[in-house]
VONU-440766 format. One record per atom (N, C-alpha, C): x, y, z; residue in three letters. Coordinates in steps of 0.05 Angstrom, whole numbers, padded with zeros to 5 digits, always signed. Layout:
XYZALA...
***
This chain:
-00269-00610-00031UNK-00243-00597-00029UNK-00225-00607-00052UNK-00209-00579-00059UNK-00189-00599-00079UNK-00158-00599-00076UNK-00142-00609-00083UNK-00117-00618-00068UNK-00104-00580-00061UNK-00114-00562-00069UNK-00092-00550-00065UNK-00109-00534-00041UNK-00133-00529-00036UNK-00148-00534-00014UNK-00129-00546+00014UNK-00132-00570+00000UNK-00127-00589+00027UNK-00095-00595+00027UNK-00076-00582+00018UNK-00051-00576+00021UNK-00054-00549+00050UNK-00064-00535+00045UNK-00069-00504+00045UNK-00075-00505+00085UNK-00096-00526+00078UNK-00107-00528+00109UNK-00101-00550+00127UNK-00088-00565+00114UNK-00068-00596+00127UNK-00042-00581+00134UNK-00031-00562+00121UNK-00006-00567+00121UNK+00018-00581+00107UNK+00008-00586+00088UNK+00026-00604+00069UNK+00024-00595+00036UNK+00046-00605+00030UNK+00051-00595+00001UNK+00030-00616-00026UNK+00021-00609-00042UNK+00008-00623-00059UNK+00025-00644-00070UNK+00042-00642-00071UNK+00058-00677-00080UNK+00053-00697-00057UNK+00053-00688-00033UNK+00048-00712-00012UNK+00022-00718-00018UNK+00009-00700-00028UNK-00025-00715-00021UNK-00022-00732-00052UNK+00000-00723-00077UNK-00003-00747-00096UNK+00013-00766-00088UNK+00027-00765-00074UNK+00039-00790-00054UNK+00024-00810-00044UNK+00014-00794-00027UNK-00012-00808-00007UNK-00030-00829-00038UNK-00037-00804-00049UNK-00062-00821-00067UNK-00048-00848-00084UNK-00026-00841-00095UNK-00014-00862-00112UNK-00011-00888-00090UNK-00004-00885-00067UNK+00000-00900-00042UNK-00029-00924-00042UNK-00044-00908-00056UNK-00081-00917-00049UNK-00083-00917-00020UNK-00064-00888+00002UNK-00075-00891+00028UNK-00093-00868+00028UNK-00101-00848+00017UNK-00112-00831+00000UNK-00150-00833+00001UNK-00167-00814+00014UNK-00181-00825+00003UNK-00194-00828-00027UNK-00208-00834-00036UNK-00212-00835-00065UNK-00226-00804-00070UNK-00226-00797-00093UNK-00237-00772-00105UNK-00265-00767-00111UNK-00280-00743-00109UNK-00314-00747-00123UNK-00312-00749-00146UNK-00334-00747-00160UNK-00338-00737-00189UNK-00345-00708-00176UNK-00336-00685-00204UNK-00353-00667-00193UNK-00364-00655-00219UNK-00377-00641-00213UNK-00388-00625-00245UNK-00378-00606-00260UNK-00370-00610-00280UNK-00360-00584-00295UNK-00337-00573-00283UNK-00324-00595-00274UNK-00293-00589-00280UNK-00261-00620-00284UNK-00246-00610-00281UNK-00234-00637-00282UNK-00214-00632-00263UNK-00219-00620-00238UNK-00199-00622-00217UNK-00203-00636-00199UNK-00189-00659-00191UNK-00204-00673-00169UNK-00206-00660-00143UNK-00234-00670-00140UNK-00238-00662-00111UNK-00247-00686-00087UNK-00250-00669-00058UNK-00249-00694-00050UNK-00262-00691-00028UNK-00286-00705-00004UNK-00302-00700+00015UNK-00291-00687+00042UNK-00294-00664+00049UNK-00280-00656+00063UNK-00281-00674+00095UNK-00295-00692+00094UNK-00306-00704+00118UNK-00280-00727+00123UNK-00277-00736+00093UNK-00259-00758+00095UNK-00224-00751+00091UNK-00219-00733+00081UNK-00199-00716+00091UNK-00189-00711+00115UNK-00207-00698+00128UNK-00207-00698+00156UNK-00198-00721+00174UNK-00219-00739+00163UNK-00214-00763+00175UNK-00185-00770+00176UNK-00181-00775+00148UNK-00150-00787+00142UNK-00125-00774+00153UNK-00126-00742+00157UNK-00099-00732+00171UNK-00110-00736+00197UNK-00138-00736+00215UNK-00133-00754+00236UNK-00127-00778+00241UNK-00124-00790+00227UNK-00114-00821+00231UNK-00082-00828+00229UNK-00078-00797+00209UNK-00043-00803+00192UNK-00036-00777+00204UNK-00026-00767+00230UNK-00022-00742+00226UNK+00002-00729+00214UNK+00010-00704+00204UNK+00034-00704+00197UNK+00061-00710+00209UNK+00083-00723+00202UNK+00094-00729+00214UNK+00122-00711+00215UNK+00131-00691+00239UNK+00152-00674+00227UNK+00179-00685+00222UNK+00184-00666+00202UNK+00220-00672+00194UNK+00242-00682+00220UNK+00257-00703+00208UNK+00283-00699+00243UNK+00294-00673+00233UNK+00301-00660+00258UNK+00311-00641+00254UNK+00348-00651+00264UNK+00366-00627+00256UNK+00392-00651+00261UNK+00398-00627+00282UNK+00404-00622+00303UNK+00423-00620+00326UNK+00443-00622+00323UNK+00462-00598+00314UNK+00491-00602+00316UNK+00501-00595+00347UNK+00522-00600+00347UNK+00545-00591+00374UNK+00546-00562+00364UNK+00555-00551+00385UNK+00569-00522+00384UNK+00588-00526+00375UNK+00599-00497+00355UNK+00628-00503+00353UNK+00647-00496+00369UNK+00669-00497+00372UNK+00693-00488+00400UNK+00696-00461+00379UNK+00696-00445+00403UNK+00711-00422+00395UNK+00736-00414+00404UNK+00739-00396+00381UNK+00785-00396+00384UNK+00785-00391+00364UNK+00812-00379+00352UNK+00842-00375+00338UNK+00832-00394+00311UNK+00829-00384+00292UNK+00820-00386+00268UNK+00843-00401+00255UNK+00836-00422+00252UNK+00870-00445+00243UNK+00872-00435+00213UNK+00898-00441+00204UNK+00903-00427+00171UNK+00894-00447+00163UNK+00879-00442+00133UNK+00875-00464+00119UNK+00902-00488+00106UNK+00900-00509+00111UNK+00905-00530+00105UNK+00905-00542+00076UNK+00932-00552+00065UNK+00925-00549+00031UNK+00911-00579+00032UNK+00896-00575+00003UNK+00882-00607+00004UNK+00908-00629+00000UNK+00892-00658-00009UNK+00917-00672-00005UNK+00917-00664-00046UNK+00904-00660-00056UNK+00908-00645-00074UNK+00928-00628-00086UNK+00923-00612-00076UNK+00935-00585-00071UNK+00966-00591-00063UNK+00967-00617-00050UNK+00997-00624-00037UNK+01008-00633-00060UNK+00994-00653-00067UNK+01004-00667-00088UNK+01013-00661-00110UNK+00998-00631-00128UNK+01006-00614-00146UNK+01035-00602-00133UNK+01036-00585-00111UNK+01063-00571-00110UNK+01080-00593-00097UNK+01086-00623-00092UNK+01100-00644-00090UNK+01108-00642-00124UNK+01092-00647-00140UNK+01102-00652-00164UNK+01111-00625-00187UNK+01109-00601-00173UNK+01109-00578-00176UNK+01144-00576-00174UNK+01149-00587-00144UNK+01170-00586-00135UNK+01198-00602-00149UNK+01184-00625-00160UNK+01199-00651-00170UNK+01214-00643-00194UNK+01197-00629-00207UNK+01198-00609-00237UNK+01221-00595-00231UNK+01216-00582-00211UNK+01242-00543-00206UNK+01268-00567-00197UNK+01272-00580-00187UNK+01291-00597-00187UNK+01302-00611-00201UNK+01289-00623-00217UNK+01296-00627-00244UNK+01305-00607-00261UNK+01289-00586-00263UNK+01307-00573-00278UNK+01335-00552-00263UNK+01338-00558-00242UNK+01360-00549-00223UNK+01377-00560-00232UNK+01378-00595-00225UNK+01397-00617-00235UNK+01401-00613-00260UNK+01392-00609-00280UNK+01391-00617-00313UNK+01409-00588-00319UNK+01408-00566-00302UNK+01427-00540-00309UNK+01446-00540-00298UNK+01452-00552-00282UNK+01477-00555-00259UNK+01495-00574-00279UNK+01488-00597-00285UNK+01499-00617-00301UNK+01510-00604-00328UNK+01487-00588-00346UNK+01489-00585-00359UNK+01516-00567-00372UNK+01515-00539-00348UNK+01543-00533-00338UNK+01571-00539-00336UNK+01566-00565-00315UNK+01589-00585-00299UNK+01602-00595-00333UNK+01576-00603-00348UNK+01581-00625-00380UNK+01601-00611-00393UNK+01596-00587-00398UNK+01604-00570-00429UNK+01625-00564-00426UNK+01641-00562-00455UNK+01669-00552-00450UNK+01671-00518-00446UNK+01691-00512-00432UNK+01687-00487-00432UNK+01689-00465-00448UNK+01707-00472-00478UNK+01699-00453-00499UNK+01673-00462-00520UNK+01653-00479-00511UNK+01630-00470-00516UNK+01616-00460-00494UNK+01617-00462-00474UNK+01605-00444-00448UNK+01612-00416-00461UNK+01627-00403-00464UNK+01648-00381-00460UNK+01626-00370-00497UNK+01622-00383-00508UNK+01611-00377-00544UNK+01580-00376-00537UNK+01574-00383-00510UNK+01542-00375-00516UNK+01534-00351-00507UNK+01506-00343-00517UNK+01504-00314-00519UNK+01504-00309-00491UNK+01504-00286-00484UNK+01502-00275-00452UNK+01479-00290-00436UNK+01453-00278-00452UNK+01425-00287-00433UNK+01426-00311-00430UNK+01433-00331-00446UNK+01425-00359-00448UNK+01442-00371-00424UNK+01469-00359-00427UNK+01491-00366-00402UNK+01477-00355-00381UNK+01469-00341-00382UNK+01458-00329-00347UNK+01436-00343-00350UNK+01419-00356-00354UNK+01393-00373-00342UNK+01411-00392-00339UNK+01423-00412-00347UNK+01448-00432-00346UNK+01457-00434-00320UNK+01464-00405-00316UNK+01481-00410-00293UNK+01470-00400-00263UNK+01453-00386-00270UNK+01431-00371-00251UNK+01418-00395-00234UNK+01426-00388-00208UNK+01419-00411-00183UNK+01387-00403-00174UNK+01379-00397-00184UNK+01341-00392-00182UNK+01337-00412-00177UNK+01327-00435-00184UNK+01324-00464-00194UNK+01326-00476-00160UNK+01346-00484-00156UNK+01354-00488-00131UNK+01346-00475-00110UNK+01347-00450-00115UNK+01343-00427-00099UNK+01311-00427-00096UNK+01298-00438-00112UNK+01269-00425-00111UNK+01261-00464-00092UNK+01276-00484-00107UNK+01262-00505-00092UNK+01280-00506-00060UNK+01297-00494-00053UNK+01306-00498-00021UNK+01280-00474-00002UNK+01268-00463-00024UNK+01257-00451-00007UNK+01227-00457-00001UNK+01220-00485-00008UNK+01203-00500-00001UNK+01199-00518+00030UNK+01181-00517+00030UNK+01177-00537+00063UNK+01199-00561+00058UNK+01212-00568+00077UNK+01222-00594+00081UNK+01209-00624+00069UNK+01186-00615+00081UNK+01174-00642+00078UNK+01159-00646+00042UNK+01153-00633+00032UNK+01152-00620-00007UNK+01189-00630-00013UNK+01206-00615-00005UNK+01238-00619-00013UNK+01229-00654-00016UNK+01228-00673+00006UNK+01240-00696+00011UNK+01222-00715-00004UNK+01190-00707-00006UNK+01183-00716-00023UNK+01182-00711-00057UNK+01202-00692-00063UNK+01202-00691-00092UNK+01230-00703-00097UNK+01241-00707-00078UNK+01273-00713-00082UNK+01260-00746-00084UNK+01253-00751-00073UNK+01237-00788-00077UNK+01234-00796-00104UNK+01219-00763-00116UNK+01201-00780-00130UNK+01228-00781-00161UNK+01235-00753-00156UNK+01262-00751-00174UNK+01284-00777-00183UNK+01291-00791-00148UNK+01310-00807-00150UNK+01297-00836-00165UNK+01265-00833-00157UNK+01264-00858-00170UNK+01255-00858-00204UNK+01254-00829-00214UNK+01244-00831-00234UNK+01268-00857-00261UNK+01259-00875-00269UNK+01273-00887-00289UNK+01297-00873-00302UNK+01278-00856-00323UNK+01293-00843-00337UNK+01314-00823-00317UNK+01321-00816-00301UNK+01345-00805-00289UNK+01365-00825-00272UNK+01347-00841-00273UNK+01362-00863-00262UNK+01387-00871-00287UNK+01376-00869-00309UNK+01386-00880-00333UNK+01408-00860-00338UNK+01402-00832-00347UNK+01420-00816-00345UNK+01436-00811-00325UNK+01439-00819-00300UNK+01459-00815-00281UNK+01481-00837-00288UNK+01468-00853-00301UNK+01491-00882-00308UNK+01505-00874-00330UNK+01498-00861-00346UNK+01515-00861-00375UNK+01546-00839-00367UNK
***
């Protein structure tokens, strides 16, 4: 017999039987004539998967799942962490136009071109981060208050 034989009628894939053989639990091979595929006594084959029989896979047993109401997906903590810092940004630049406003005198307010004044003064900014979850608001306001550098600029 030769291994792909005795895959064929064991039940098993030809790497286990070079398993087996590298193992030396295997029995050993004939010579045979005029070819170079090993072969092997079908007597002792036999023998050996009665002695070794195959042994099956564990199979894994899950639980059932509960059925119900399809929960919304859940952002990763990823996914949180980008629009946390997403958030920190639109606030910043909320603060930095509000200020920037509150700063200037008003006949250079009054000398800049139209569009530039209307992004300036245009409450988007604010408007776009109040309309975030609470809990995104409180954690970008954290991360804002502690950033250094605004720390620094709120002092001057």
């Amino acid at each position: 017999m030769n291994v792909t034989e005795i895959a064929a009628e064991h039940g098993v894939s030809r790497q286990t039987i070079h398993t087996y053989r590298r193992a030396g639990v295997f029995p050993s091979p004939v010579a045979g004539e005029g070819s170079t595929r090993l072969r092997f006594r079908e007597d002792e084959v036999v023998a050996f998967f009665k002695a070794n029989p195959k042994q099956p896979r564990k199979k894994r047993t899950l639980p059932p799942r509960e059925q119900g109401a399809a929960m919304p997906p859940t952002p990763s903590i990823d996914e949180h962490a980008a629009l946390v810092d997403a958030a920190a940004a639109l606030l910043l630049a909320a603060i930095t136009m509000r200020d920037l406003v509150s700063d200037m005198p008003r006949p250079a307010f009054a000398a800049m071109p139209d569009d530039i004044r209307g992004r300036v003064t245009r409450p988007s900014y604010q408007e776009a981060f109040n309309a975030l979850p609470r809990d995104v608001q409180a954690q970008a306001r954290a991360i804002v208050d502690a950033d250094p550098d605004i720390i620094a600029a709120r002092s001057l």
